[in-house]
Steps between C-alpha positions, in 0.01 A plus 500: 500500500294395771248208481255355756462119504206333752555136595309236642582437876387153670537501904494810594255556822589850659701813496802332649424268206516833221819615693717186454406527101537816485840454677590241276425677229726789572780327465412426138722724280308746252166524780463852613181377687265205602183506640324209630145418555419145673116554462535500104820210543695759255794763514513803328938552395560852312875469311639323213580193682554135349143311578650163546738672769196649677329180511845354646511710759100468623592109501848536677257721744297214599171585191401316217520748250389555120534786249 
């Protein structure tokens, strides 16, 4: 089943900013996609990922991040 799940993202300023979460986020097992929008601070992941694993991997990326 896929699920989308939005979280918070604190610090990002630019694309290259959206890339490295997005990046980050790839690597995440169970995300099919993330898209990430520093204007609304948030992140947009479609799959059935973990949430507290998705947060991990925003904060091992550099973000402060909340689900």
């Amino acid at each position: 089943m896929r699920m989308g799940q939005t979280l918070t993202v604190e610090g990002m300023s630019c694309g290259h900013c959206e890339q490295t979460v997005e990046d980050a986020l790839s690597g995440v097992s169970g995300v099919e996609s993330a898209s990430a929008d520093h204007e609304s601070s948030s992140v947009t992941v479609e799959g059935d990922a973990d949430a507290a694993e998705l947060v991990s991997a925003v904060e091992e990326a550099g973000y402060d991040a909340s689900a």
